[in-house]
mmCIF file of the C-alpha atoms, coordinates in Angstrom:
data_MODEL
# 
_entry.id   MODEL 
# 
loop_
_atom_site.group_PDB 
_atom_site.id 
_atom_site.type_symbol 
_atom_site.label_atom_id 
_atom_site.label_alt_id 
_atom_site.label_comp_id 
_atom_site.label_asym_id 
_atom_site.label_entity_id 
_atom_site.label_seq_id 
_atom_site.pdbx_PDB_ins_code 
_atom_site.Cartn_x 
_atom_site.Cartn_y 
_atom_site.Cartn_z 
_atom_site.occupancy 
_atom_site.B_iso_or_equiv 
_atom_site.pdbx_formal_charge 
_atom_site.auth_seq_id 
_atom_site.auth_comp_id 
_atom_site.auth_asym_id 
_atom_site.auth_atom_id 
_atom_site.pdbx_PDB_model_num 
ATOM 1   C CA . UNK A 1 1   ? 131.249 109.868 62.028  1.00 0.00 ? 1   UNK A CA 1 
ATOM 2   C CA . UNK A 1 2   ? 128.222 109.315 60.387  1.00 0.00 ? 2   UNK A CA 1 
ATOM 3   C CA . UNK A 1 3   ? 124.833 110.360 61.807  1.00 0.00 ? 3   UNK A CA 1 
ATOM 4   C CA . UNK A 1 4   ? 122.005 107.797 61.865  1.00 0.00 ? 4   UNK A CA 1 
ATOM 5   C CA . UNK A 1 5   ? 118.783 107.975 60.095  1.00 0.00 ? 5   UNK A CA 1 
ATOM 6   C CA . UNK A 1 6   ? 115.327 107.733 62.145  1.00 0.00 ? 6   UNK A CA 1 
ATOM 7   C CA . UNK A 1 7   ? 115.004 103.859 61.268  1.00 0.00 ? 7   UNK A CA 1 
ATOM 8   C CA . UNK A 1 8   ? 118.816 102.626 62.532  1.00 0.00 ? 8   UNK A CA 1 
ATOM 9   C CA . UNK A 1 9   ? 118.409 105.020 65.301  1.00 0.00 ? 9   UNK A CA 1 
ATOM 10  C CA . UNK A 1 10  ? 115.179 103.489 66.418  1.00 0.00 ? 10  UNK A CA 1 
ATOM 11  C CA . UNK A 1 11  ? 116.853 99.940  65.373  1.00 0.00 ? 11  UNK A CA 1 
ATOM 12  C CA . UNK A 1 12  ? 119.815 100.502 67.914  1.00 0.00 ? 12  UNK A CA 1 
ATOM 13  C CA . UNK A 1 13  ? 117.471 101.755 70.768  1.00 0.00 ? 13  UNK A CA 1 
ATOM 14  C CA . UNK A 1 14  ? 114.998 98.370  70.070  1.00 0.00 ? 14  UNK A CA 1 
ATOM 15  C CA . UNK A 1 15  ? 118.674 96.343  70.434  1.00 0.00 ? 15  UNK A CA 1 
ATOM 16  C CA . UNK A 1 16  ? 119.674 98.601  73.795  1.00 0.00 ? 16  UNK A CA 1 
ATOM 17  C CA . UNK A 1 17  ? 116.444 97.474  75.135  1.00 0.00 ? 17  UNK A CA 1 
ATOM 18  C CA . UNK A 1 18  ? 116.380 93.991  74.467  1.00 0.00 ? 18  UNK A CA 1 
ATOM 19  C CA . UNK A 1 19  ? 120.094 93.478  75.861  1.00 0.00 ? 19  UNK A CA 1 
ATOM 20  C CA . UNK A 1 20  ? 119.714 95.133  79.125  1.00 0.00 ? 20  UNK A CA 1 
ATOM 21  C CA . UNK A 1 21  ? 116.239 93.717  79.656  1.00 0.00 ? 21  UNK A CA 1 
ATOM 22  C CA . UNK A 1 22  ? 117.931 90.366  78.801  1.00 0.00 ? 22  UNK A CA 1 
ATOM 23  C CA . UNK A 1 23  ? 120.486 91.220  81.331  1.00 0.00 ? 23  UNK A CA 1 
ATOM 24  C CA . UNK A 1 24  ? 117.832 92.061  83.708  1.00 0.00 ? 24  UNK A CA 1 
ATOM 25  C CA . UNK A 1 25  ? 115.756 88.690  83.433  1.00 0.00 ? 25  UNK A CA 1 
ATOM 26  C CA . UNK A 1 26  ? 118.969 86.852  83.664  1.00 0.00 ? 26  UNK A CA 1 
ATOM 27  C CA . UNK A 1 27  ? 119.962 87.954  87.458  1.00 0.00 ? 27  UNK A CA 1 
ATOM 28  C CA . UNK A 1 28  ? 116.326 86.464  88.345  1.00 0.00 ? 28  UNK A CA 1 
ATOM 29  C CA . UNK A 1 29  ? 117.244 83.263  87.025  1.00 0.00 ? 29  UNK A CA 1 
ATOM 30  C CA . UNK A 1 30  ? 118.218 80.731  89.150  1.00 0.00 ? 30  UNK A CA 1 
ATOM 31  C CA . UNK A 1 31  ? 121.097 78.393  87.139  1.00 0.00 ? 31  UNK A CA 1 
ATOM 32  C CA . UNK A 1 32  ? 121.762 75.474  89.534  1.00 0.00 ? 32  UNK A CA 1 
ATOM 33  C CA . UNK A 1 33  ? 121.920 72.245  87.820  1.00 0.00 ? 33  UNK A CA 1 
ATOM 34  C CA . UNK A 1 34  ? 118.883 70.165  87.863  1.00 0.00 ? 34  UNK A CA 1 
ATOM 35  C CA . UNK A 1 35  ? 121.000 66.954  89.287  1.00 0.00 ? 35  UNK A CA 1 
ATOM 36  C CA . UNK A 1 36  ? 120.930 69.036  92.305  1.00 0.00 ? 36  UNK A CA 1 
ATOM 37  C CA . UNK A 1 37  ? 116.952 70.233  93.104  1.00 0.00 ? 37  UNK A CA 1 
ATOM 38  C CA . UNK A 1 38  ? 115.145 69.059  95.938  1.00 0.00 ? 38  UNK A CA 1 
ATOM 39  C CA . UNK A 1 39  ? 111.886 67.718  95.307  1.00 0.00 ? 39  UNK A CA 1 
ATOM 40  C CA . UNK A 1 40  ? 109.054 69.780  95.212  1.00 0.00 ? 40  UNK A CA 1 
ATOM 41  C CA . UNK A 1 41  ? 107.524 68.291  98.297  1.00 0.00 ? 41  UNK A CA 1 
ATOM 42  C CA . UNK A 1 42  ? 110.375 69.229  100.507 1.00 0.00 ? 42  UNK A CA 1 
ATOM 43  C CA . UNK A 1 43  ? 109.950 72.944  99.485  1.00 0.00 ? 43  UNK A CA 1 
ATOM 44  C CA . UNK A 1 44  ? 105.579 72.904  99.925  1.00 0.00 ? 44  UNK A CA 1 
ATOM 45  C CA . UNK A 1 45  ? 107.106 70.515  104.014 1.00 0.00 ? 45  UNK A CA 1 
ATOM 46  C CA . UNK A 1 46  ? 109.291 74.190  104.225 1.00 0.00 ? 46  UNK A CA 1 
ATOM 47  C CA . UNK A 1 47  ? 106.648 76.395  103.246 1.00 0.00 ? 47  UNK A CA 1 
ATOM 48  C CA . UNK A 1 48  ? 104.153 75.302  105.382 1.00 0.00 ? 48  UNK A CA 1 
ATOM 49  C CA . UNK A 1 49  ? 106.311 74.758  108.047 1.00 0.00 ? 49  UNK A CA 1 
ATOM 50  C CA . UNK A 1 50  ? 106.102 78.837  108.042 1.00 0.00 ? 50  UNK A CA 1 
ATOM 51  C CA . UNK A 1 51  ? 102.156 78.563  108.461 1.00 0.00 ? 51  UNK A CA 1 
ATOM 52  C CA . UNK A 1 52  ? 102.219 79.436  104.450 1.00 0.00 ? 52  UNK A CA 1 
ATOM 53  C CA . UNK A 1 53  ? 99.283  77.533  102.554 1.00 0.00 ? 53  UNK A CA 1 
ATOM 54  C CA . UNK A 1 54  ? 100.831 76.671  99.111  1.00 0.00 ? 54  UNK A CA 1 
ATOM 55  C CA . UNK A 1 55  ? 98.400  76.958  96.360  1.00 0.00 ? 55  UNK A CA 1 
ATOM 56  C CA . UNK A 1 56  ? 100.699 75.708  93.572  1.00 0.00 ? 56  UNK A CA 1 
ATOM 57  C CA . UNK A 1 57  ? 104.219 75.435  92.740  1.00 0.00 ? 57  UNK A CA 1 
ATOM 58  C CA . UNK A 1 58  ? 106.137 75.691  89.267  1.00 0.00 ? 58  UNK A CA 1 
ATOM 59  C CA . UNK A 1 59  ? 109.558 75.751  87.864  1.00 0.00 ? 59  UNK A CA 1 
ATOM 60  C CA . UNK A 1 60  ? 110.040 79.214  86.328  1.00 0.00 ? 60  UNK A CA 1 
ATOM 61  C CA . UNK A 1 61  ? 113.424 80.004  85.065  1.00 0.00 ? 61  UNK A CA 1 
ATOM 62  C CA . UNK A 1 62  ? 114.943 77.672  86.666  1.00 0.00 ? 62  UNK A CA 1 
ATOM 63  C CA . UNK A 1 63  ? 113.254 78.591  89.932  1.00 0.00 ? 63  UNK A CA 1 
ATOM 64  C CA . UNK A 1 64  ? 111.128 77.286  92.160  1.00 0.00 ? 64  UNK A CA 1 
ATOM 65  C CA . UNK A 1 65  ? 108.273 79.389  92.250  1.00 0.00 ? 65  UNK A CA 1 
ATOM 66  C CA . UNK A 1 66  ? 105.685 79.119  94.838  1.00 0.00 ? 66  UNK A CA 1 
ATOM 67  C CA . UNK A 1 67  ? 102.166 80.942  95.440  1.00 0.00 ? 67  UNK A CA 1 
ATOM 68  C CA . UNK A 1 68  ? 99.334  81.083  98.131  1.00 0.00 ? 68  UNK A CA 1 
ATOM 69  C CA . UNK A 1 69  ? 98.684  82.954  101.076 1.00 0.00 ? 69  UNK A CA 1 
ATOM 70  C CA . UNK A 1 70  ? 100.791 83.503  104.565 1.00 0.00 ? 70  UNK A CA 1 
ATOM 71  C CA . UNK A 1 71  ? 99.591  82.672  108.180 1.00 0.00 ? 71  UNK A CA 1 
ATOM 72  C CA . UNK A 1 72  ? 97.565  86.024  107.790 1.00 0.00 ? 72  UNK A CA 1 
ATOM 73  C CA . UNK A 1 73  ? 95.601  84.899  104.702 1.00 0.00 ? 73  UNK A CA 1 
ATOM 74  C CA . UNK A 1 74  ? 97.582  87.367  102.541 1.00 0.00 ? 74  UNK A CA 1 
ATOM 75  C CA . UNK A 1 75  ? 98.599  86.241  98.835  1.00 0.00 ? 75  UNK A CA 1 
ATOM 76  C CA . UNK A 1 76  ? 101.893 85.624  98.341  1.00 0.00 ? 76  UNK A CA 1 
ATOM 77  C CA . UNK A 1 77  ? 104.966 84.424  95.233  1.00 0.00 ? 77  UNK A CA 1 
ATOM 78  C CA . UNK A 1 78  ? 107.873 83.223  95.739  1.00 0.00 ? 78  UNK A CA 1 
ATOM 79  C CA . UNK A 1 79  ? 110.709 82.414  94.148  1.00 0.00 ? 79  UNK A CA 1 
ATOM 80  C CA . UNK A 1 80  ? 113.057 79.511  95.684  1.00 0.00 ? 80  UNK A CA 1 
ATOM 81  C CA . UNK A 1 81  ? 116.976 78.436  94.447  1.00 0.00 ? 81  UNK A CA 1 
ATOM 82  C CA . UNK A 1 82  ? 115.941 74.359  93.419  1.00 0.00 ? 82  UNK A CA 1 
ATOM 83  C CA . UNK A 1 83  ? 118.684 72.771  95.258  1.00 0.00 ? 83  UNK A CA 1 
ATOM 84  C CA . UNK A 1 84  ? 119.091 75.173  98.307  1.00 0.00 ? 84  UNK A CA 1 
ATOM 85  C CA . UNK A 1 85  ? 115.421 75.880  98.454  1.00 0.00 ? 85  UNK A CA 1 
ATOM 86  C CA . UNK A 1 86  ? 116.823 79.298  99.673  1.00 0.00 ? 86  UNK A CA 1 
ATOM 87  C CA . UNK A 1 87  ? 114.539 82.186  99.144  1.00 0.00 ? 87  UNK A CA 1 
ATOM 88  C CA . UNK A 1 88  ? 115.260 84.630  96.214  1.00 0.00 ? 88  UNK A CA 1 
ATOM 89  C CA . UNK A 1 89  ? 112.274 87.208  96.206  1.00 0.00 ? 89  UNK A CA 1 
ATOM 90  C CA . UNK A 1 90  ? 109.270 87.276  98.430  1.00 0.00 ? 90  UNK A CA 1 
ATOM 91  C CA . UNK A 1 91  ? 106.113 89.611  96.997  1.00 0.00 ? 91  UNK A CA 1 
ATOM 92  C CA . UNK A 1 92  ? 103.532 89.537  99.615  1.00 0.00 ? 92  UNK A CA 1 
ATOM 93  C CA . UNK A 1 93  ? 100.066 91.625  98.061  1.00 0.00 ? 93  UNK A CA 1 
ATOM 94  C CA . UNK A 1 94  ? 97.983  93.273  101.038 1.00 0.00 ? 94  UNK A CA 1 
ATOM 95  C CA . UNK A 1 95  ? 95.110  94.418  100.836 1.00 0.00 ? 95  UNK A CA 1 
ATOM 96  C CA . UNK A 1 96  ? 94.311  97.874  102.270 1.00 0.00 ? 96  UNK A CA 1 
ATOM 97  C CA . UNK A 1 97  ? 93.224  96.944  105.460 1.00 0.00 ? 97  UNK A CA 1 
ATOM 98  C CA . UNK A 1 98  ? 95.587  94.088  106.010 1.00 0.00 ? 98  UNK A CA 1 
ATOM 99  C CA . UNK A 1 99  ? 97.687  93.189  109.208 1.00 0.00 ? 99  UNK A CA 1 
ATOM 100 C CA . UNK A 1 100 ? 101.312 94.434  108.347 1.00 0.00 ? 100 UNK A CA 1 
ATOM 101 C CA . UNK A 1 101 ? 102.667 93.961  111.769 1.00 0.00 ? 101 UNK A CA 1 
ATOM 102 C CA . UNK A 1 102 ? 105.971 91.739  111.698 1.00 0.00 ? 102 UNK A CA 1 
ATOM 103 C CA . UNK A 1 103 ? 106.624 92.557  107.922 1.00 0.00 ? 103 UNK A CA 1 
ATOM 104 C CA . UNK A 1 104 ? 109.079 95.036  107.422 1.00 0.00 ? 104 UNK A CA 1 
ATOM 105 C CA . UNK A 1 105 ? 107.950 97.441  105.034 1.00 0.00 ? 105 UNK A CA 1 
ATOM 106 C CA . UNK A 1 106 ? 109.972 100.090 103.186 1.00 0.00 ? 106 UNK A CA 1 
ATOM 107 C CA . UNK A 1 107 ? 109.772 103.673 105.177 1.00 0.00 ? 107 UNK A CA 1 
ATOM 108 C CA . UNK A 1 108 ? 108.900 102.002 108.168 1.00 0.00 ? 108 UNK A CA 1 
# 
């Protein structure tokens, strides 16, 4: 077997990166066919059903995505399946002297 020079190693390591971190995007992507979303207004009805203000809401690969802040004025994105409007990731940002309590964190 040949050994690779400094340029096709570097090469191959560029294409290992871009595959898996194609892979990667790809799980976050939600893929249900656009015959099938509910409209956008149903989602915000949902959200702030919760005691969520929405701020906005976008279609990001093939998401919903929705931002604002919870019942406890913390910011908050989400990411919603169109046609389910099931929730797919929740990132909630707190600041340091925020009320955590009913949010499960990690280690807690």
């Amino acid at each position: 077997m040949q050994a690779l020079t400094p340029k096709s190693a570097a090469m191959a390591a560029i294409l290992v990166t871009l595959l898996a971190s194609s892979a990667a995007r790809a799980d976050d992507d939600c893929v249900e066919p656009v015959s099938s979303w509910q409209p956008r207004e149903v989602l915000r009805q949902k959200v702030e059903q919760r005691g969520w203000t929405v701020q906005r809401i976008k279609v990001d690969d093939g998401c919903y995505e929705v931002r604002g802040t919870d019942a406890k004025g913390n910011r908050f994105k989400a990411k919603y399946a169109p046609a389910s409007l099931r929730i797919q990731a929740l990132e909630i940002k707190f600041d340091k002297n925020a009320d955590t309590a009913g949010y499960h964190l990690p280690g807690q």
